[in-house]
C-alpha beads as a LAMMPS data file, in Angstrom:
LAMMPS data file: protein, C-alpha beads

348 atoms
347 bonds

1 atom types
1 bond types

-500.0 500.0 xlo xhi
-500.0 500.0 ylo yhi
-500.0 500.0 zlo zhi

Masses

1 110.0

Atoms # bond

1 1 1 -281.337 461.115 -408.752
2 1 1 -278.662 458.087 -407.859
3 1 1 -278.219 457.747 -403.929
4 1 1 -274.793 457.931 -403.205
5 1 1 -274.935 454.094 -402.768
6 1 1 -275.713 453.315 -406.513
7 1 1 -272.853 455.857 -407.453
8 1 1 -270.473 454.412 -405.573
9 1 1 -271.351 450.563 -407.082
10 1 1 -271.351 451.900 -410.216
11 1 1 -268.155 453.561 -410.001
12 1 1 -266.709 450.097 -408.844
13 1 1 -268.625 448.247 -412.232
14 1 1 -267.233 450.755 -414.189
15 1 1 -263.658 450.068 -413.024
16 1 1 -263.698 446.229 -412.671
17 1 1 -265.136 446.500 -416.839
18 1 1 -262.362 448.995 -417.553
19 1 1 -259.546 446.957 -415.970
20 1 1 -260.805 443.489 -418.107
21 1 1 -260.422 445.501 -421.186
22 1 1 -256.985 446.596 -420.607
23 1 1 -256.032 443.361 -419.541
24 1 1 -257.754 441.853 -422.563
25 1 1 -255.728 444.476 -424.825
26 1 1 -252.427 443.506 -422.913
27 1 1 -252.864 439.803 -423.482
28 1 1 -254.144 440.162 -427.131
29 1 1 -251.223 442.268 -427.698
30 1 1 -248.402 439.503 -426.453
31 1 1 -246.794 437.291 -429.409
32 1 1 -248.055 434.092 -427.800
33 1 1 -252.008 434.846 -428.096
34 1 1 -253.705 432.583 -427.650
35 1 1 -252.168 432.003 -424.359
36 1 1 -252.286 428.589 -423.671
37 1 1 -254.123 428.788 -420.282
38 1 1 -257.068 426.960 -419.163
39 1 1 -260.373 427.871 -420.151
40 1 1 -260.366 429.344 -416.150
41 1 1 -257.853 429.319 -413.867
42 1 1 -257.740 426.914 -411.613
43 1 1 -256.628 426.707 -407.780
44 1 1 -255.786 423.078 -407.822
45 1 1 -258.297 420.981 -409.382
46 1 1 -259.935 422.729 -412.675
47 1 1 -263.742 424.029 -411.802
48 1 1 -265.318 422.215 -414.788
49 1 1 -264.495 418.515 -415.679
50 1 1 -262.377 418.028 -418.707
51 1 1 -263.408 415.112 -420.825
52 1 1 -261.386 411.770 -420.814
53 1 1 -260.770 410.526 -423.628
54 1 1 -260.220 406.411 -424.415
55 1 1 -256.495 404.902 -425.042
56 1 1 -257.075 402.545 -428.210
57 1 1 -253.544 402.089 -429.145
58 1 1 -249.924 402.067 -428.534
59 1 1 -246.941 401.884 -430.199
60 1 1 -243.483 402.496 -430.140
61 1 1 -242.635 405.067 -433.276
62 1 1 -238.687 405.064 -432.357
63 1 1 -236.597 404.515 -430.149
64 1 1 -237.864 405.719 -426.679
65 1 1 -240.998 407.206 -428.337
66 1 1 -244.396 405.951 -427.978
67 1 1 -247.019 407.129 -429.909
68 1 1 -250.997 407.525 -428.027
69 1 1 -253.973 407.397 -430.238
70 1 1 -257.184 408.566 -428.030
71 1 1 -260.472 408.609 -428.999
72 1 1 -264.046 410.276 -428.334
73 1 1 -266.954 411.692 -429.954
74 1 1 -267.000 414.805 -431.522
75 1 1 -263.433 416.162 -430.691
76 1 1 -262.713 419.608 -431.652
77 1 1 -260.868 420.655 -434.476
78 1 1 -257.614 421.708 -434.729
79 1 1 -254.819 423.461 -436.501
80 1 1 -250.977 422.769 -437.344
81 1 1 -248.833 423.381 -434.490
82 1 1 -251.813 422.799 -431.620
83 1 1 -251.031 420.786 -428.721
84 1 1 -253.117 419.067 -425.742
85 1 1 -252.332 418.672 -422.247
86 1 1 -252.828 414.994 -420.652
87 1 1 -253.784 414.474 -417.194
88 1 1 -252.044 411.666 -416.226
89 1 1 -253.230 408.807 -413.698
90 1 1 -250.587 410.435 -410.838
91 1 1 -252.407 413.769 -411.400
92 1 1 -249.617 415.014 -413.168
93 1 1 -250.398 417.596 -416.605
94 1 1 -247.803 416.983 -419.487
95 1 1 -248.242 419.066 -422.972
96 1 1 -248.147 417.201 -426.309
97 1 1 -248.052 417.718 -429.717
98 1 1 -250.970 416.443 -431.900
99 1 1 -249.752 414.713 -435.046
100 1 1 -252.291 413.089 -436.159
101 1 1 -254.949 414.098 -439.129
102 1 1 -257.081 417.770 -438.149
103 1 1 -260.243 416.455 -439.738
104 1 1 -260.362 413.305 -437.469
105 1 1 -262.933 414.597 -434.968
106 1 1 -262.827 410.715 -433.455
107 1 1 -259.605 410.796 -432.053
108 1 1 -256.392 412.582 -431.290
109 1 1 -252.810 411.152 -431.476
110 1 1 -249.487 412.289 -429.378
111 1 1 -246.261 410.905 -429.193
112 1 1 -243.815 411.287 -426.265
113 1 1 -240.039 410.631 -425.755
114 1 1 -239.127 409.066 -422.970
115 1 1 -236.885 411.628 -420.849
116 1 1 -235.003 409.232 -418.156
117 1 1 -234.138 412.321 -415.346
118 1 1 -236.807 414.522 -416.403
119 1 1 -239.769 415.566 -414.766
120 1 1 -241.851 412.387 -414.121
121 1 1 -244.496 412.910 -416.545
122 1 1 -242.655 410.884 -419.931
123 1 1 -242.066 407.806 -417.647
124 1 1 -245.313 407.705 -416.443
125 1 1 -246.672 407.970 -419.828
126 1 1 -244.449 405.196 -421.104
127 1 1 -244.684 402.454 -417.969
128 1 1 -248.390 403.604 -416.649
129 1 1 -250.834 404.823 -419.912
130 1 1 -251.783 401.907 -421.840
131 1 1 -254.253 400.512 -424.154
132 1 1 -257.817 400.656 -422.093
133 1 1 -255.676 403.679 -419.950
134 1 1 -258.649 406.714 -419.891
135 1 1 -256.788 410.438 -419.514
136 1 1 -258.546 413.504 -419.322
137 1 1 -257.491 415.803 -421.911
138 1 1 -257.327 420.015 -421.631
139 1 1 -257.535 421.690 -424.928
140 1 1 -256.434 421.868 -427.540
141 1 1 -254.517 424.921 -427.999
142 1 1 -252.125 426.256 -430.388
143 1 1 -249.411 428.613 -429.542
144 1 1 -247.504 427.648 -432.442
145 1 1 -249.741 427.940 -436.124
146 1 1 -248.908 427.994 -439.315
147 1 1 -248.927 431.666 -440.433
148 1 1 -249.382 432.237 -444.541
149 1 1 -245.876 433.206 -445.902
150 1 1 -244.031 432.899 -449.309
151 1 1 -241.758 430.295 -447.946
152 1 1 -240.712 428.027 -445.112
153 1 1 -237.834 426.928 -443.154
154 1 1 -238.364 424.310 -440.537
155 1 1 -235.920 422.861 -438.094
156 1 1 -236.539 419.876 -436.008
157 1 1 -234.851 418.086 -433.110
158 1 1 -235.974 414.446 -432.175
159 1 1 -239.658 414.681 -430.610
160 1 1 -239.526 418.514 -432.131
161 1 1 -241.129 416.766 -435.194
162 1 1 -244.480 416.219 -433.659
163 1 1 -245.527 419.952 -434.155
164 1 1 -243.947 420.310 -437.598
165 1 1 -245.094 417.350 -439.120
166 1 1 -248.639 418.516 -439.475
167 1 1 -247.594 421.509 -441.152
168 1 1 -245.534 419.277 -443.700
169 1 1 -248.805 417.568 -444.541
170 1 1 -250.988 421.251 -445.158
171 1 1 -248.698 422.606 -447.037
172 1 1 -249.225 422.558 -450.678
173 1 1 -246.922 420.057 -452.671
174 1 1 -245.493 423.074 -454.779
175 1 1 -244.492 425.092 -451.181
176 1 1 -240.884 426.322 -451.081
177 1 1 -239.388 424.863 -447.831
178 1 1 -236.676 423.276 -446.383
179 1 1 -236.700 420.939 -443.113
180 1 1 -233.430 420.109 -440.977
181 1 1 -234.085 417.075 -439.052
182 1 1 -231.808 416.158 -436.570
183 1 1 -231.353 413.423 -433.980
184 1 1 -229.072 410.953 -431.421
185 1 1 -229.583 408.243 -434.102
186 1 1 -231.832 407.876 -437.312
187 1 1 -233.636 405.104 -435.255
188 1 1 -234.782 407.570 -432.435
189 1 1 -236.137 409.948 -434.783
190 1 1 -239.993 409.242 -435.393
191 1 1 -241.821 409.848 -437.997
192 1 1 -238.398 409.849 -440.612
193 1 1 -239.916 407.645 -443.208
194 1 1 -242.741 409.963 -443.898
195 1 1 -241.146 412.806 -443.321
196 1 1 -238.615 412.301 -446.372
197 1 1 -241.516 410.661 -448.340
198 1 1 -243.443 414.005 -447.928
199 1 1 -240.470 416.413 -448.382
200 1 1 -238.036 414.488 -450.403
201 1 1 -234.875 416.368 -451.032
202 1 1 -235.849 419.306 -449.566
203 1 1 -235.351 417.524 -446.273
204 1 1 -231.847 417.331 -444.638
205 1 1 -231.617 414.832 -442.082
206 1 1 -228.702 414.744 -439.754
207 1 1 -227.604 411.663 -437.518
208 1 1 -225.229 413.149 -434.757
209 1 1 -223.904 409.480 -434.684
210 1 1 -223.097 409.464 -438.200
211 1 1 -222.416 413.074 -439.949
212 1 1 -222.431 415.321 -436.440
213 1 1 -223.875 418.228 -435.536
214 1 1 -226.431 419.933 -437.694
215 1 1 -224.983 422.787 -440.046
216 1 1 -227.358 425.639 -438.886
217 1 1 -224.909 428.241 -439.777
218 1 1 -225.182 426.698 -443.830
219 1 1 -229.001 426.285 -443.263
220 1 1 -229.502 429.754 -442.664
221 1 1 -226.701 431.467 -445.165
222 1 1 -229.428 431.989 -447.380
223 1 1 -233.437 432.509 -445.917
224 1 1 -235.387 433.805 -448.645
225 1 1 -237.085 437.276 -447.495
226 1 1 -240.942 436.875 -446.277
227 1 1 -240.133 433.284 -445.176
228 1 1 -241.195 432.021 -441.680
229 1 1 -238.847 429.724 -439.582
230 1 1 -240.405 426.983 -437.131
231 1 1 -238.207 425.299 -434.735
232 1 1 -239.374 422.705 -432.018
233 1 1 -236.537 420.811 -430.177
234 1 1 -234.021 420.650 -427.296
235 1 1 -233.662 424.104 -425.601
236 1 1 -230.428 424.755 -426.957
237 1 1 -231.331 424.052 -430.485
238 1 1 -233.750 426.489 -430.238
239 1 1 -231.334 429.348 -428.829
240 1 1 -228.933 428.337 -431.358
241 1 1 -231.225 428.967 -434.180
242 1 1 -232.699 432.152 -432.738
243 1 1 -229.046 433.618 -432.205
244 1 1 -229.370 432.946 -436.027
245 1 1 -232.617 434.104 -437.308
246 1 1 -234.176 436.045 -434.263
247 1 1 -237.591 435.946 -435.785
248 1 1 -237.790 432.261 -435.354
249 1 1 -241.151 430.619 -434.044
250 1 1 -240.394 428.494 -431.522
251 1 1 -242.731 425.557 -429.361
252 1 1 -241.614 424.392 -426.155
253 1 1 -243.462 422.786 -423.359
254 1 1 -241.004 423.298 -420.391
255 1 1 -239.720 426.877 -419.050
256 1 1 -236.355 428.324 -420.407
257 1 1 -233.851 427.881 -418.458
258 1 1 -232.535 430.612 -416.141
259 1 1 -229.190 432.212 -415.660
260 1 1 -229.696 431.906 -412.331
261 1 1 -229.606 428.219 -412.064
262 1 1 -232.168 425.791 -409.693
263 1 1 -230.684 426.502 -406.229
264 1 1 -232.638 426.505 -403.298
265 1 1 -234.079 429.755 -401.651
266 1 1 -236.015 431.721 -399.272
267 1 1 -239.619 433.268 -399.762
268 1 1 -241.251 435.613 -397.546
269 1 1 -245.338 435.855 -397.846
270 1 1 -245.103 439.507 -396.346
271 1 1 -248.922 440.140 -395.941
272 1 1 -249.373 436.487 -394.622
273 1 1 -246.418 436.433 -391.991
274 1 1 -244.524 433.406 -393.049
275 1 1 -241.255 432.460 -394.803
276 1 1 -240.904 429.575 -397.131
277 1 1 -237.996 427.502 -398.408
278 1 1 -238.092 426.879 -402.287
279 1 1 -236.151 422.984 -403.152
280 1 1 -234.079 423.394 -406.469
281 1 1 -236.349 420.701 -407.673
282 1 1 -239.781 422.944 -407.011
283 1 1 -240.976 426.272 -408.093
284 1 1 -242.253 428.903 -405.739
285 1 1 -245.857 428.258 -406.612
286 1 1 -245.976 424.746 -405.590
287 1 1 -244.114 426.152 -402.406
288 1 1 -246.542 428.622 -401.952
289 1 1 -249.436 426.539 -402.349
290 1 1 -248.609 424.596 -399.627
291 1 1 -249.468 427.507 -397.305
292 1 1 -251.799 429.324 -399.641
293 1 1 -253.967 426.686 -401.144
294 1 1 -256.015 428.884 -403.359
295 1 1 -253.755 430.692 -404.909
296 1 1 -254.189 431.123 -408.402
297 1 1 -252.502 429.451 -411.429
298 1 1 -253.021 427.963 -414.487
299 1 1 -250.871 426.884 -417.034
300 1 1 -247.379 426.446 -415.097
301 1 1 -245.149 427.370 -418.028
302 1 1 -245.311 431.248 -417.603
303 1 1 -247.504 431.622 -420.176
304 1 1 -250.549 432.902 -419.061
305 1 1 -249.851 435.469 -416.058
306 1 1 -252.466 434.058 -414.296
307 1 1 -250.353 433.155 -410.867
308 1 1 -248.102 436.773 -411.544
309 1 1 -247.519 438.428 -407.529
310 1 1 -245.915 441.487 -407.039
311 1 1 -242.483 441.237 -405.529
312 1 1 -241.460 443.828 -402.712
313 1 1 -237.485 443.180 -402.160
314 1 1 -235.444 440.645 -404.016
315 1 1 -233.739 440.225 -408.200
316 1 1 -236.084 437.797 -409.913
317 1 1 -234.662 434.900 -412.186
318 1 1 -237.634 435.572 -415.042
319 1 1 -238.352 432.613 -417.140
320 1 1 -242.035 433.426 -418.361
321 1 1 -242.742 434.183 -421.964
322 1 1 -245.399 437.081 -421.108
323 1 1 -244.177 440.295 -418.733
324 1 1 -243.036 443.279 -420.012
325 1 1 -239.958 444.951 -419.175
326 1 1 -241.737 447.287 -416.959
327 1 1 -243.881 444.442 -415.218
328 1 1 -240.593 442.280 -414.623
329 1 1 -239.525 445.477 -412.220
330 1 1 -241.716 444.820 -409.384
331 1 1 -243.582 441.550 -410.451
332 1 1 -242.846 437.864 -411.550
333 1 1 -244.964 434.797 -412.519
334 1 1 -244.438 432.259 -409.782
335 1 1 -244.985 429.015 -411.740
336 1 1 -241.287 429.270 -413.440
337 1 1 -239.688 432.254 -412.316
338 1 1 -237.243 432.120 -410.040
339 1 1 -234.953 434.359 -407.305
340 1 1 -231.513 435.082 -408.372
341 1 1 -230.098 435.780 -405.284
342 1 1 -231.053 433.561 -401.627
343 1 1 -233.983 435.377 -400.730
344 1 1 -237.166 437.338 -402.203
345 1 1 -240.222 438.933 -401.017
346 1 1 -243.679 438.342 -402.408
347 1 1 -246.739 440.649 -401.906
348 1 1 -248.875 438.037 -400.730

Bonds

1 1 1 2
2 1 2 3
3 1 3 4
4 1 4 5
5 1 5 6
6 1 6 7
7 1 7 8
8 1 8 9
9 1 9 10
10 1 10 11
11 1 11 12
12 1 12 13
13 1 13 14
14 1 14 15
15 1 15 16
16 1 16 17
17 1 17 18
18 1 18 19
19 1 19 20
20 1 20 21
21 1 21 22
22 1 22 23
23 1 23 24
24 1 24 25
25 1 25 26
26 1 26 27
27 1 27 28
28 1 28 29
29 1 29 30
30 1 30 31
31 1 31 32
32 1 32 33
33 1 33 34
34 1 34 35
35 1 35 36
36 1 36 37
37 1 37 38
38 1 38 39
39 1 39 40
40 1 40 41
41 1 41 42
42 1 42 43
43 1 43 44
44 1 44 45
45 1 45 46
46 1 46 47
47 1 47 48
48 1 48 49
49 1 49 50
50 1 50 51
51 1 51 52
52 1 52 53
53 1 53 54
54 1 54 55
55 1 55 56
56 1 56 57
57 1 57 58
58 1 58 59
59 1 59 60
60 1 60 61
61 1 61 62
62 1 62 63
63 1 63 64
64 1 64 65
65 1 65 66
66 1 66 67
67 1 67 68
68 1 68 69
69 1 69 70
70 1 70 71
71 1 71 72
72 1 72 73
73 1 73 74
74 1 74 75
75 1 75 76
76 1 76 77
77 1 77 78
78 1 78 79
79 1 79 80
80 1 80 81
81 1 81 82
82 1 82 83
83 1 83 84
84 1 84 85
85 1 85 86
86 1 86 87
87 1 87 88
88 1 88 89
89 1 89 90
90 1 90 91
91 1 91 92
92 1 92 93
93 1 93 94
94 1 94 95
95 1 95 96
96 1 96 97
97 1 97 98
98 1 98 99
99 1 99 100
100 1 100 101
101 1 101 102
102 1 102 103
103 1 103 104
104 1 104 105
105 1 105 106
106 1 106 107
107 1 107 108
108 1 108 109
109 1 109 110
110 1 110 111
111 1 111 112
112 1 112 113
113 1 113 114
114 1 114 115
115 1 115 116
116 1 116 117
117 1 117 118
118 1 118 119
119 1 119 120
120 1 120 121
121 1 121 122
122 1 122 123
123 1 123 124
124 1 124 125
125 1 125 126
126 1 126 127
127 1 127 128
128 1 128 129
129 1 129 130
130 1 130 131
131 1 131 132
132 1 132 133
133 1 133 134
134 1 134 135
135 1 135 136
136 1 136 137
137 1 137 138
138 1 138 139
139 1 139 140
140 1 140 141
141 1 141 142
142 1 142 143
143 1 143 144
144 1 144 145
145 1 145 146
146 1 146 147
147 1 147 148
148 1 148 149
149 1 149 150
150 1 150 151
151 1 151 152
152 1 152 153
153 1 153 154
154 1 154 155
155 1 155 156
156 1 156 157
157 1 157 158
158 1 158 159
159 1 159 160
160 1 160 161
161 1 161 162
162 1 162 163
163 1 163 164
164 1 164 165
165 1 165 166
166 1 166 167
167 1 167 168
168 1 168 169
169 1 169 170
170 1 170 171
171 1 171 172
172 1 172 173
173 1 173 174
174 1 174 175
175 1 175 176
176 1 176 177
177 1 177 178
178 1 178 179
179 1 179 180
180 1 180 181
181 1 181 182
182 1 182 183
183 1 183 184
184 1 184 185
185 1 185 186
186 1 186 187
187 1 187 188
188 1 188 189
189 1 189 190
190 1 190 191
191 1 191 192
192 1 192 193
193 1 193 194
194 1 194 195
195 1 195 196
196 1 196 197
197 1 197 198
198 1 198 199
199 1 199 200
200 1 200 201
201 1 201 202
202 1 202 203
203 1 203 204
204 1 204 205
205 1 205 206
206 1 206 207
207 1 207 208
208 1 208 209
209 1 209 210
210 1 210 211
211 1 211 212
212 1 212 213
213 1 213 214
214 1 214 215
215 1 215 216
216 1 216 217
217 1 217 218
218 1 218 219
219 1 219 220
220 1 220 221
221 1 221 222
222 1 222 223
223 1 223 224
224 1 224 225
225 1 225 226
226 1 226 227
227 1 227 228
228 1 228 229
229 1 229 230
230 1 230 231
231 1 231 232
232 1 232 233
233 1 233 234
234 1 234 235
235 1 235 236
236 1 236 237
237 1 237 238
238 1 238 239
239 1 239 240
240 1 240 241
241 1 241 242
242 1 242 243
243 1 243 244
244 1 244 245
245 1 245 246
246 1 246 247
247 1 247 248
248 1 248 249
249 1 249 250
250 1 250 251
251 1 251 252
252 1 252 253
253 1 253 254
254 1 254 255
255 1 255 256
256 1 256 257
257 1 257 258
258 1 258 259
259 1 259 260
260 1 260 261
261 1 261 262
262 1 262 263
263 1 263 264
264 1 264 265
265 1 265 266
266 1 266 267
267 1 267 268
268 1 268 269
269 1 269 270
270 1 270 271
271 1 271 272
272 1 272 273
273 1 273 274
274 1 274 275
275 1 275 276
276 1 276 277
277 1 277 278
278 1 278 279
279 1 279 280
280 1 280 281
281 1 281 282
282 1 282 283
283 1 283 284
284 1 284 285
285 1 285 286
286 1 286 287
287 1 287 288
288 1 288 289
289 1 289 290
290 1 290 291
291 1 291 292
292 1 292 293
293 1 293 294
294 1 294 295
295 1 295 296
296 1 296 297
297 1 297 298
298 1 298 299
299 1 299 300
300 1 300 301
301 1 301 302
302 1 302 303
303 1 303 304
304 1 304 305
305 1 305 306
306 1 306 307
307 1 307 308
308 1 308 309
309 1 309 310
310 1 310 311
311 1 311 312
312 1 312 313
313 1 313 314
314 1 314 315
315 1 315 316
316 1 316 317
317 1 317 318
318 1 318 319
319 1 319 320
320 1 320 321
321 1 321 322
322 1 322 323
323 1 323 324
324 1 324 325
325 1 325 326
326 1 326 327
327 1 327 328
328 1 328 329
329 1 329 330
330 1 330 331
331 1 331 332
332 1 332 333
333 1 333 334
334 1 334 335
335 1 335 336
336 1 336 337
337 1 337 338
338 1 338 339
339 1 339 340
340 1 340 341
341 1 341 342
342 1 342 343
343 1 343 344
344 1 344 345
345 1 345 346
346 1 346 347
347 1 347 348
């Protein structure tokens, strides 16, 4: 008979294997599986060493884009619509399309605009990664395939191409679908040449400098039922089109913006004793991290749920892609989301 010991651990087993299931139902469930986390979450550096892969060329695509071609030996496959993260030489971790060919298991290729006030990452990429550069690569991962339907409808804003141009290339020459490319000028858009060679006149390409403002409202007077609509661009291209067709697929690789704005504010640790201030220009896990170094995360676009913390007193600004209404009550993911008002408290 089982000595109360052995009950009690395997009481404990038995929960710990109960709770991974439901979690493993709960993240198969969301829209976005396969999350795009890391293999394992990481608390600051990952545990296991991505491989770096070579830089063998670069070359400017377009205006302000530069296009990366990095190569190995014996690179994964991929699909339409995956992307890899780069570890840049500051330490920094940037998502990028692949647009290159899914058979090539020698190399990978990404393009990147440069983004002037951004983030960091673009400008490193264009003034620091060059030929003979080595990067350590994470993936890749696709958040974003190419589902089977009777018909397409693509839209595309500048960089937004890199994604969708893959897809262009699968896709059987007698697919029904229509692209609308848009762009500052036809000389910043990469790729155009081959796009229109691919599509022909089932592309629309729109100039803002010479014809304006894309016609979305024209583009999607008439979506043929059973199609599936891609967009990749600026973030309010993408809420434009989804106010249009709200079953849109969508690829971005920076959080939504909040309706709370990027103000500064307070965060209490309540279970460690301390009270942090959060800059406008950093998110309350990096702020957290300074006093809590192994805290959790993994892919900092709220995404994954690995860095969520329950929240004790405060509204939450949510940006993540992943929590449930009921979750968002009393929880947020710290990586993008945000407080609305000056002050929240964190269970941690």
């Amino acid at each position: 008979m089982p000595t109360p010991k052995l009950r009690t651990v395997a009481l404990v087993a038995g929960a710990a294997l109960l709770a991974r299931r439901a979690l493993r139902r709960r993240i198969q469930a969301s829209p976005l599986w396969p999350v795009p986390a890391l293999d394992e979450p990481v608390s600051g550096r990952p545990r296991t060493r991505a491989p770096r892969l070579l830089v063998t060329a670069r070359e400017e695509i377009a205006d302000g884009v530069v296009q990366l071609r990095l190569e190995g030996h014996g690179l994964p496959h991929w699909e339409p619509g995956a992307h890899l993260d780069l570890v840049l030489p500051s330490g920094l971790v940037r998502q990028y399309s692949l647009c290159g060919d899914p058979e090539d298991t020698s190399s990978y290729t990404v393009a990147a605009r440069l983004v002037p006030d951004g983030r960091g990452g673009s400008r490193e990429v264009h003034e620091q990664v060059q030929e003979g550069t080595e990067l350590e690569v994470r993936g890749p991962r696709n958040r974003f395939p190419l589902v089977a339907a009777e018909s397409y409808v693509f839209v595309a804003g500048g960089i937004g191409i890199t994604p969708i141009l893959p897809m262009l290339r699968a896709l059987p020459e007698d697919s029904a679908w229509r692209l609308l490319y848009g762009g500052r000028t036809r000389a910043s858009m990469p790729f155009l040449e081959e796009v229109v060679k691919i599509g022909g006149d089932r592309v629309t390409v729109v100039a803002e400098d010479e014809e304006g403002l894309p016609d979305l409202d024209a583009l999607f007077a008439e979506v043929p039922e059973g199609a599936a609509v891609y967009c990749c661009g600026p973030e309010g291209l993408m809420a434009a089109v989804a106010e249009r067709f709200p079953g849109v697929r969508t690829e971005r690789f920076a959080p939504r913006t909040g309706a709370g704005g990027d103000g500064a504010f307070e965060v209490e640790l309540r279970r460690s004793g301390v009270t942090l201030t959060v800059p406008a220009d950093r998110s309350v896990l990096a702020a957290v991290r300074d006093e809590l170094p192994d805290t959790a995360y993994s892919c900092e676009q709220g995404f994954c749920g690995t860095c969520q913390q329950r929240v004790v007193e405060g509204e939450v600004d949510h940006r993540d892609e992943l929590l449930t209404d009921a979750e968002r009550d009393d929880s947020m993911l710290i990586c993008v989301s945000r407080a609305r008002g000056e002050r929240i408290v964190l269970d941690m």
